[in-house]
C-alpha positions as a Markdown table, in Angstrom:
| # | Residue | x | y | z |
|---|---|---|---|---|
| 1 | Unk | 0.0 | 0.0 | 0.0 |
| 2 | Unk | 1.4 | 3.5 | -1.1 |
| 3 | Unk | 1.8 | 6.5 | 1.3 |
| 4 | Unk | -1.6 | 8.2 | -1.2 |
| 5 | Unk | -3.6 | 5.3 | -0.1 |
| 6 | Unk | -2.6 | 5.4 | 3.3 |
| 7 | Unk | -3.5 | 9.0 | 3.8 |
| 8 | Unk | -6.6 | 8.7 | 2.3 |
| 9 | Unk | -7.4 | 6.1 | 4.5 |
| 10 | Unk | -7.0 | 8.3 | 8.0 |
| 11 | Unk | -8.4 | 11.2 | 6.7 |
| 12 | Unk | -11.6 | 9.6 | 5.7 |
| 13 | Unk | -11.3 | 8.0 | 8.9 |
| 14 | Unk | -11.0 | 11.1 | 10.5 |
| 15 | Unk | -13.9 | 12.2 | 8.8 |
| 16 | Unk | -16.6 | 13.8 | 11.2 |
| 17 | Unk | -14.4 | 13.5 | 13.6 |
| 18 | Unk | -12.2 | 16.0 | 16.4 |
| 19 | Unk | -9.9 | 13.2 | 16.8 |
| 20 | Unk | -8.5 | 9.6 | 15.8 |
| 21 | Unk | -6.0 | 7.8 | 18.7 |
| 22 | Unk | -3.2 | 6.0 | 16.9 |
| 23 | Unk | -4.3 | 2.2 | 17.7 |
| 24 | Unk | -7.3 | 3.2 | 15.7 |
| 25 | Unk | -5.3 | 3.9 | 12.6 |
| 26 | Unk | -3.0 | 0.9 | 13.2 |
| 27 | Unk | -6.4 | -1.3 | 13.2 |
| 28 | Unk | -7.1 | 0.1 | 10.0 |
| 29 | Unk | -4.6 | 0.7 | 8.2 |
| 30 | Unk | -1.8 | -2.6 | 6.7 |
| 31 | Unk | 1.3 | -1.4 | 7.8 |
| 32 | Unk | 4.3 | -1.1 | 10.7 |
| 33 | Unk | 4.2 | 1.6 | 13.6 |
| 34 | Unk | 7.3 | 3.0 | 12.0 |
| 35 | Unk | 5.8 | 3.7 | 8.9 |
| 36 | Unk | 2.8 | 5.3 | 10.2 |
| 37 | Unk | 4.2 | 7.4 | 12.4 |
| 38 | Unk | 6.2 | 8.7 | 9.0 |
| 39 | Unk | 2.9 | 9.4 | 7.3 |
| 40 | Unk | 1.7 | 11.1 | 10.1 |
| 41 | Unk | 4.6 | 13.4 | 10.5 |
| 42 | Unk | 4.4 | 14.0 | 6.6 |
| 43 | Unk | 0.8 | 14.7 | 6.8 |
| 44 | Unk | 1.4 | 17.0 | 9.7 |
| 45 | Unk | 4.1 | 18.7 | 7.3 |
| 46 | Unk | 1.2 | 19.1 | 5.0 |
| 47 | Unk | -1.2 | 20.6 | 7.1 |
| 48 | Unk | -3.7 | 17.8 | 6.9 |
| 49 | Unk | -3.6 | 16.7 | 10.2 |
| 50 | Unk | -2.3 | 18.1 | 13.8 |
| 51 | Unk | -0.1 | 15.2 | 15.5 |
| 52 | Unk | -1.2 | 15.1 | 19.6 |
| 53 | Unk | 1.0 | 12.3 | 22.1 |
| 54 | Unk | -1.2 | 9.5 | 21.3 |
| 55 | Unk | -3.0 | 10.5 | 17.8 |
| 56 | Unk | -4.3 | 13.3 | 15.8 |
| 57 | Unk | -6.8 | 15.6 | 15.1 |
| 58 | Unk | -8.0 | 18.0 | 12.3 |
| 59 | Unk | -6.2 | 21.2 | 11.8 |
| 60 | Unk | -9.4 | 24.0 | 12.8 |
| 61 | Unk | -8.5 | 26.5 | 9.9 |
| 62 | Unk | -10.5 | 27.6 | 7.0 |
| 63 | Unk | -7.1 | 25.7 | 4.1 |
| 64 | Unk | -7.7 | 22.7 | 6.0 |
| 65 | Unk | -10.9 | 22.2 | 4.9 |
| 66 | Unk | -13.6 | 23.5 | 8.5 |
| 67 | Unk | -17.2 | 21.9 | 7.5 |
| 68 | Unk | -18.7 | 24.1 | 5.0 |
| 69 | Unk | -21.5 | 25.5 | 7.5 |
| 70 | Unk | -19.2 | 27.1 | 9.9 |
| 71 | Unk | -16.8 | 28.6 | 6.9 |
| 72 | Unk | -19.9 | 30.3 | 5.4 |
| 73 | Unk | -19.6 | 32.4 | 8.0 |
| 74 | Unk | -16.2 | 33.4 | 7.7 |
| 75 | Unk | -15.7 | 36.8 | 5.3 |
| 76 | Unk | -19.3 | 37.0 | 4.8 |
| 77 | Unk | -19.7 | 40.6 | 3.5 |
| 78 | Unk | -16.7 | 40.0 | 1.5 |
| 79 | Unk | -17.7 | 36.4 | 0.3 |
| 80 | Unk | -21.1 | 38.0 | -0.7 |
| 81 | Unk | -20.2 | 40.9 | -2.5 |
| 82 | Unk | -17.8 | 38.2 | -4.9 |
| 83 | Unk | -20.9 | 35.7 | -5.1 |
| 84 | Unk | -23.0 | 38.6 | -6.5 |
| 85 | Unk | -20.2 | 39.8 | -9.1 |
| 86 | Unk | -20.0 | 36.4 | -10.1 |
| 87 | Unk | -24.1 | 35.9 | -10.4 |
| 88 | Unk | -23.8 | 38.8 | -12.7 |
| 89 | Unk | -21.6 | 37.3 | -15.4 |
| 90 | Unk | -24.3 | 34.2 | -16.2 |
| 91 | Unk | -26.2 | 35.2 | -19.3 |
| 92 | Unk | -29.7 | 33.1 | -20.4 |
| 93 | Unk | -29.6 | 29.9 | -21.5 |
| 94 | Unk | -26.2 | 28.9 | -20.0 |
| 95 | Unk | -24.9 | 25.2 | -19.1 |
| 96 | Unk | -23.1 | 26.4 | -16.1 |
| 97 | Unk | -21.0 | 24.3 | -13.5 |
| 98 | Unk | -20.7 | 25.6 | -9.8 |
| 99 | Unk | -18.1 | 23.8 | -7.5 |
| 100 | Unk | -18.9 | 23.2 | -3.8 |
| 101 | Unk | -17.7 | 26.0 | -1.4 |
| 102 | Unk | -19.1 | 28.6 | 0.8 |
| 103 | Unk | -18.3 | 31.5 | -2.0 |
| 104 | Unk | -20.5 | 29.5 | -4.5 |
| 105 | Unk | -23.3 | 28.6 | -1.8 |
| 106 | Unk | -23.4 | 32.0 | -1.9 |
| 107 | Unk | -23.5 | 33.0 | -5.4 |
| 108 | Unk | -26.7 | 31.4 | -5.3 |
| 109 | Unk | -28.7 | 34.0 | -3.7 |
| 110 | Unk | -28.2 | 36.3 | -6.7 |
| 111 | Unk | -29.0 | 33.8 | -9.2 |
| 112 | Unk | -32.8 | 34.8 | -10.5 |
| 113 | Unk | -32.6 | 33.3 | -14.3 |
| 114 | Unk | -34.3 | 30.3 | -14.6 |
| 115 | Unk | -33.4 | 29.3 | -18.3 |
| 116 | Unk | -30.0 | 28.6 | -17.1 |
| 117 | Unk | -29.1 | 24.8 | -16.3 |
| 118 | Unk | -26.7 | 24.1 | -13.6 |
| 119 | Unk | -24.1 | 21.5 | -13.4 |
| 120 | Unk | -22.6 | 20.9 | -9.8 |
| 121 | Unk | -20.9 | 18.7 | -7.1 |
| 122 | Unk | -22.1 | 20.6 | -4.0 |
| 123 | Unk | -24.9 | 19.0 | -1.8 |
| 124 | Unk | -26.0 | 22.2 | -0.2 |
| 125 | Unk | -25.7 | 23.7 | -3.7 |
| 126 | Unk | -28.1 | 21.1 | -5.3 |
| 127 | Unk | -30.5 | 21.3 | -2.6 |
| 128 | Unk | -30.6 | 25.6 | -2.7 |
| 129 | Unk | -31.2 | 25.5 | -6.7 |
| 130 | Unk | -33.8 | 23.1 | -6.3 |
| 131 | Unk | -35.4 | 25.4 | -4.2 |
| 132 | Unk | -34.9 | 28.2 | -6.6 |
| 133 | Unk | -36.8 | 26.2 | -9.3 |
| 134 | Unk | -33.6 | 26.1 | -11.0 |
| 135 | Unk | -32.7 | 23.1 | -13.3 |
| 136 | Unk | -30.1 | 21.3 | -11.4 |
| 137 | Unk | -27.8 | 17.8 | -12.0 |
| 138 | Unk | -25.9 | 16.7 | -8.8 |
| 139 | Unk | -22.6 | 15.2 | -10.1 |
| 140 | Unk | -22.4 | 11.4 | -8.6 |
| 141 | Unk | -19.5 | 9.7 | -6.5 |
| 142 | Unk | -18.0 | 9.5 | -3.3 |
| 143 | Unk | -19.7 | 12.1 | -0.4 |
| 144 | Unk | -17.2 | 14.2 | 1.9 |
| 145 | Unk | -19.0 | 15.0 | 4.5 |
| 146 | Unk | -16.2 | 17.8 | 5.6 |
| 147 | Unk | -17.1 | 19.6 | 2.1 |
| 148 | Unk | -20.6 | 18.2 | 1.6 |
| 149 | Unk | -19.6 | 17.3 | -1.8 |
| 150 | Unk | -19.1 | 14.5 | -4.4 |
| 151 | Unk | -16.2 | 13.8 | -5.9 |
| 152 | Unk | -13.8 | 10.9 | -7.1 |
| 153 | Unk | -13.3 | 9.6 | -10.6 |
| 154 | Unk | -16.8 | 8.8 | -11.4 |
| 155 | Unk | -17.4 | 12.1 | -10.6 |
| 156 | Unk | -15.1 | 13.6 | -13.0 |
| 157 | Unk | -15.5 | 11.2 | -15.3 |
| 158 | Unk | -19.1 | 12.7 | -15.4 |
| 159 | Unk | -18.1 | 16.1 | -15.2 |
| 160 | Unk | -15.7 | 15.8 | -18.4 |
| 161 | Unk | -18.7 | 14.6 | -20.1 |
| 162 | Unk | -20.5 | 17.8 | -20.7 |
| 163 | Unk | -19.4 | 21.1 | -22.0 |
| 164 | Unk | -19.5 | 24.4 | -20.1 |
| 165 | Unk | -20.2 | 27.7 | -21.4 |
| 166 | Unk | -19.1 | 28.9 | -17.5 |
| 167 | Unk | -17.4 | 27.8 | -14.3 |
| 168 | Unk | -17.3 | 28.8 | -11.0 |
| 169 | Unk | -15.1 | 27.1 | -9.1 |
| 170 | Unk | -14.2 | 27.3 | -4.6 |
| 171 | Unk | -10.6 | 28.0 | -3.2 |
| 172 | Unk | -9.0 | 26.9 | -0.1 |
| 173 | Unk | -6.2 | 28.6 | -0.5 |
| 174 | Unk | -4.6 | 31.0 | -3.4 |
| 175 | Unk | -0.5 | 31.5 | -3.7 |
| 176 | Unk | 1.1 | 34.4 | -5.0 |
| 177 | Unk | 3.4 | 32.3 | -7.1 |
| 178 | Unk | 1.7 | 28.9 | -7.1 |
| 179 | Unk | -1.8 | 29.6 | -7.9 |
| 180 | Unk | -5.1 | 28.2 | -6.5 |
| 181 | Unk | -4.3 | 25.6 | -4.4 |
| 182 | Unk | -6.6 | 22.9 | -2.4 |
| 183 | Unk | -6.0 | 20.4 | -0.1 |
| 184 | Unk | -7.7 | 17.6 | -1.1 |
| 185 | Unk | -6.4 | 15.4 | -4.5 |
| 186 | Unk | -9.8 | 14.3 | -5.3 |
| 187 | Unk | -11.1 | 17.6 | -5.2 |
| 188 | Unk | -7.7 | 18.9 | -7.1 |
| 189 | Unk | -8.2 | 16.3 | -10.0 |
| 190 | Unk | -12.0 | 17.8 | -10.4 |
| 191 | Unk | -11.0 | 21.4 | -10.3 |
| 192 | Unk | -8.5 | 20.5 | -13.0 |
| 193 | Unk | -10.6 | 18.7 | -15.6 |
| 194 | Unk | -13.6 | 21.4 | -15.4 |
| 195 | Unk | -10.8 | 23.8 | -16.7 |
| 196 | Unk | -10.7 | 21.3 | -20.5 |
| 197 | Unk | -14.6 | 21.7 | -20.6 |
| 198 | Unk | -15.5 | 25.1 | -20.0 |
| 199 | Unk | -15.3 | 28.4 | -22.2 |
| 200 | Unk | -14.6 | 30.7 | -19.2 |
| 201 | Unk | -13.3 | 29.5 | -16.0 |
| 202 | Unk | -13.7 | 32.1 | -12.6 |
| 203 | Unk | -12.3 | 30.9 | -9.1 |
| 204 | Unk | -14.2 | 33.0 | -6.1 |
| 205 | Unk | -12.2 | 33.5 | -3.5 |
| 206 | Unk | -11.8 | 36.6 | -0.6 |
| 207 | Unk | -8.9 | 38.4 | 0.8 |
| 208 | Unk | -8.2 | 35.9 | 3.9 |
| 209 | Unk | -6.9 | 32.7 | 1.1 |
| 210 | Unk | -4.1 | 34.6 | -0.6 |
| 211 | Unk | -0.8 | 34.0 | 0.5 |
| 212 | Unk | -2.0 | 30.7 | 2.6 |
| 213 | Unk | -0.7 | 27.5 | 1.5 |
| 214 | Unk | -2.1 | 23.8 | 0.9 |
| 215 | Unk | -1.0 | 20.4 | -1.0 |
| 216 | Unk | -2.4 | 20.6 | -4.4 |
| 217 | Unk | -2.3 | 23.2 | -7.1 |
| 218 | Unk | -4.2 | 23.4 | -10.1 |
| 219 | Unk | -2.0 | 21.9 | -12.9 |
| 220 | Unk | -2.1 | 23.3 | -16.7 |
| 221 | Unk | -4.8 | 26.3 | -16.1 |
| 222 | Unk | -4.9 | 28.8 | -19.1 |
| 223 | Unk | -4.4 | 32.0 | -18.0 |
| 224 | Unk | -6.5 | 33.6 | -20.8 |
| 225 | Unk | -9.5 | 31.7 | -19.8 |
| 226 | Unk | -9.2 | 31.7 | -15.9 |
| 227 | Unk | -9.9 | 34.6 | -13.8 |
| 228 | Unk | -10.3 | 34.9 | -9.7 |
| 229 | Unk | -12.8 | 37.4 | -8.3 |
| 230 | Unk | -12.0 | 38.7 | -5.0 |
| 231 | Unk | -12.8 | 41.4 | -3.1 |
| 232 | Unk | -9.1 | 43.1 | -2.4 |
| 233 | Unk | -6.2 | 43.6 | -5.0 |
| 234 | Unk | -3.3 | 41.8 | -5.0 |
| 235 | Unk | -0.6 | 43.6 | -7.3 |
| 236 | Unk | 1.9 | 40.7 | -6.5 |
| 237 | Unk | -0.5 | 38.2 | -7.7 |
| 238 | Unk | 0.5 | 37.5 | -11.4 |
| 239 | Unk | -0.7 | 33.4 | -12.3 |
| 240 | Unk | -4.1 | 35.2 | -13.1 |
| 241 | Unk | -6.4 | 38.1 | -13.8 |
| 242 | Unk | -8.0 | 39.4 | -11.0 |
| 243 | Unk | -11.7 | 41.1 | -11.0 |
| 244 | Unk | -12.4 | 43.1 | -8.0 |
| 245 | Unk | -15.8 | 43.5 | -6.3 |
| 246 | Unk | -17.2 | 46.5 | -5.7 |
């Protein structure tokens, strides 16, 4: 078993959880106390997990993924005035996709356009368009219950399937030099492949993710197509264009 499988392994364990003692990973996961205590320490270095004598826990910050209910909360005015800039770029008639997130739970609110049809991987999302009398497709696969969202390689094996006249995609975190980053492979490989099946691509994401760091970055985005709305500038930001919200 590889040290991917491993991790994926605890942190689905950890799943709903404050804490995991480290004879419950041992029981679950094939291999020697050495070994684990090496992909703990590496997950640690990773900000995935917090190490305490005699297991882990999760890391309470908005990178390392807090449930989406409690980061809603977190930025609001700023997350709102993005979600409605955003609303405003969806035209009638549109196939548009919206990722999970609190920015994009958001967004919502300012969508009014019914002729539009929505593909998206968010629970909450789903559930709130439905609402809306909005025509909505929930993406299948596996459900994280820290994101309330599908995701997996059915999921983007779906996702690739249709094509996008608009995106709208979630950050957890946004480097000056690196890009959008995210902590979550799954989650990295989807946010990747939406960026092959869409005409324009926009990231939402407020002042408090730039310069914070997590695992995975977004590999092979166009720059011409991909833009991040935010709410502050960011001169030293360069990977993309940024659109400010009033």
């Amino acid at each position: 078993m590889k040290y991917q499988q491993r991790r994926d392994i605890i942190l689905h364990l950890l799943e709903g959880k404050e804490k995991l003692s480290f004879q419950e990973i041992e029981t679950a996961v094939d291999a020697s106390p050495a070994t684990l205590r090496r992909d703990l320490e590496r997950m640690e270095s990773n900000q995935l997990i917090q190490r305490y004598h005699g297991g882990i826990r999760s890391i309470d910050t908005v990178t390392a993924e807090t449930p989406i209910k409690e980061r809603h909360n977190v930025n609001l005015s700023e997350k709102r005035r993005i979600a409605q800039k955003a609303a405003s770029l969806i035209q009638p008639n549109e196939l548009i996709f919206i990722d999970s997130g609190s920015t994009t739970l958001s967004m919502i609110d300012f969508i009014t356009d019914n002729s539009i049809t929505v593909i998206t991987n968010g629970i909450l999302q789903a559930q709130k368009f439905k609402e809306k009398n909005i025509n909505c497709f929930l993406l299948c696969g596996f459900m994280s219950m820290r994101s309330n969202a599908v995701m997996g390689k059915e999921t983007v094996r779906l996702l690739k399937s249709f094509r996008y006249d608009k995106a709208f995609l979630g950050a957890n975190a946004i480097d000056l030099k690196l890009g959008i980053l995210t902590p979550d492979d799954n989650e990295c490989e989807l946010k990747t492949a939406i960026l092959g099946c869409t005409k324009e691509t926009y990231v939402l994401a407020d002042n408090s993710k730039f310069g914070k760091k997590s695992m995975f970055a977004l590999q092979d985005a166009d720059t011409a197509s991909l833009k991040v709305i935010t709410d502050k500038a960011f001169p030293e930001f360069t990977c993309y264009e940024l659109m400010i919200a009033d």
